[in-house]
C-alpha positions in Angstrom: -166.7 204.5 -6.6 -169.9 205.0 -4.9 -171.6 205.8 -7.9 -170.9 202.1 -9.6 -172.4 201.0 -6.3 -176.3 202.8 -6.9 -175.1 202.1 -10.8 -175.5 198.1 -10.1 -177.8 198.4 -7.6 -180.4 200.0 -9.8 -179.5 197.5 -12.8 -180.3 194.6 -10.4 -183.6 197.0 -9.8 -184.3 197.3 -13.2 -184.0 193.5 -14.2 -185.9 192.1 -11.6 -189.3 195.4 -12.0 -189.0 193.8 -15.7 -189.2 190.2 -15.0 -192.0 191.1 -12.6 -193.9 193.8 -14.8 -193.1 193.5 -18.0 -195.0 190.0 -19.0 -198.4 191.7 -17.3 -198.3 195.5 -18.3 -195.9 195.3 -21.6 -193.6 197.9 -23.3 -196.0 199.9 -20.0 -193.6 197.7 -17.5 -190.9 198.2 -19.5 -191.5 202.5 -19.3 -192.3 201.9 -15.5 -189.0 200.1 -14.9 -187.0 202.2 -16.3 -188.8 205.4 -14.7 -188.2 203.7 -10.9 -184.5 202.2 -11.6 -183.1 206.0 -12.6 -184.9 207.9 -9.8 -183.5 205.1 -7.2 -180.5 205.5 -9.2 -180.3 209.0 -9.4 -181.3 209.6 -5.2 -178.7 207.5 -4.0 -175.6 209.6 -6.5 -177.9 212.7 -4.9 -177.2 212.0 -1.4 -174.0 210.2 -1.8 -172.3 213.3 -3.2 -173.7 215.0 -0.3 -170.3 213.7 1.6 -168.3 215.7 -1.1 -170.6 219.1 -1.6 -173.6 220.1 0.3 -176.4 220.8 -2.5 -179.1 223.5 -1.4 -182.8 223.5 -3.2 -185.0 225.1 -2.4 -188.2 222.8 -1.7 -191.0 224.6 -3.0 -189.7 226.0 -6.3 -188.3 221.9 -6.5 -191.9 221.3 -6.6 -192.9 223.7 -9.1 -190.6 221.8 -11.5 -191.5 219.0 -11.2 -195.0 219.5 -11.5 -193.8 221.2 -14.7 -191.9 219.1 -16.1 -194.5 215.9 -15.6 -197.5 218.1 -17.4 -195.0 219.1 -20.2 -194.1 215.8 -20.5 -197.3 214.3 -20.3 -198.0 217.3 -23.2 -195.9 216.0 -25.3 -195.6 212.3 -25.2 -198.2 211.8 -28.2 -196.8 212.2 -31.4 -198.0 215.7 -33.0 -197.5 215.1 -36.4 -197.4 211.8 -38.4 -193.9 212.1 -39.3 -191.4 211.1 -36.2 -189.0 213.6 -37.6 -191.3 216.8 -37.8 -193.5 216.3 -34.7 -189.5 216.0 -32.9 -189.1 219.6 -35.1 -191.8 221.0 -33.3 -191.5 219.2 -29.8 -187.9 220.7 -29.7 -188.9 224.4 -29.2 -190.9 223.4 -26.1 -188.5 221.1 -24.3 -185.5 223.6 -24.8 -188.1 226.2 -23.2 -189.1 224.2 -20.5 -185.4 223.2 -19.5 -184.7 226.7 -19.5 -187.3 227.5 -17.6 -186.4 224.5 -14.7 -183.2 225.3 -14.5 -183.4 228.9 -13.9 -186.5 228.1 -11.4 -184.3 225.6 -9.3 -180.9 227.9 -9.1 -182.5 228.9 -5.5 -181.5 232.9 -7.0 -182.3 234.9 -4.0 -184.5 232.4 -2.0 -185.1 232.4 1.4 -182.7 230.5 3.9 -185.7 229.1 5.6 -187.4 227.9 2.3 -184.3 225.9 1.3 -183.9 222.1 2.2 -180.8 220.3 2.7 -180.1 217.2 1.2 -177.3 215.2 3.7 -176.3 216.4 6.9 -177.3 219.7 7.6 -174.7 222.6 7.8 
């Protein structure tokens, strides 16, 4: 039920960032919008579930992935080929990698009690 809530929340978010920046920046607004709406959207699910399950992260591998996955995405935003199909062939390899790779850096396998953060209430 709580989820709906951030759901139509962040759709009133997202319609009135694009009747503010789309007309100035373009399809740019548009990708802004959307980028804002989801992590607004996304935060509020994150620390509303904290009532039903308390989720550790560690804060500083968190980080790491983040600043991963922005430079891998920033990577490979361009097209590398001239065909939308192939340069999606060849992007593939890389995201699959780099989701690997996030997931098994955020699992919090063996880290440090003082290094992980709490989102919610803290135990």
């Amino acid at each position: 039920k709580l989820s709906v809530f951030w759901w139509l929340i962040g759709g009133l978010l997202s319609i009135l960032l694009n009747l503010e920046l789309v007309p100035t920046l373009s399809i740019l607004g548009a990708a802004i919008t959307q980028i804002i709406s989801i992590a607004f959207i996304s935060l509020g699910i994150l620390f509303t579930s904290q009532t039903i399950i308390r989720l550790r992260l560690n804060g500083g591998r968190l980080m790491v992935a983040l600043g991963i996955i922005v430079t891998v995405g920033i990577f490979i935003a361009s097209p590398w080929h001239e065909s939308p199909l192939i340069s999606l062939l060849l992007k593939a390899p890389v995201g699959i990698t780099v989701s690997i790779f996030v997931v098994w850096l955020i699992a919090d396998i063996g880290a440090k009690e003082e290094s992980t953060i709490y989102f919610g209430d803290s135990y």
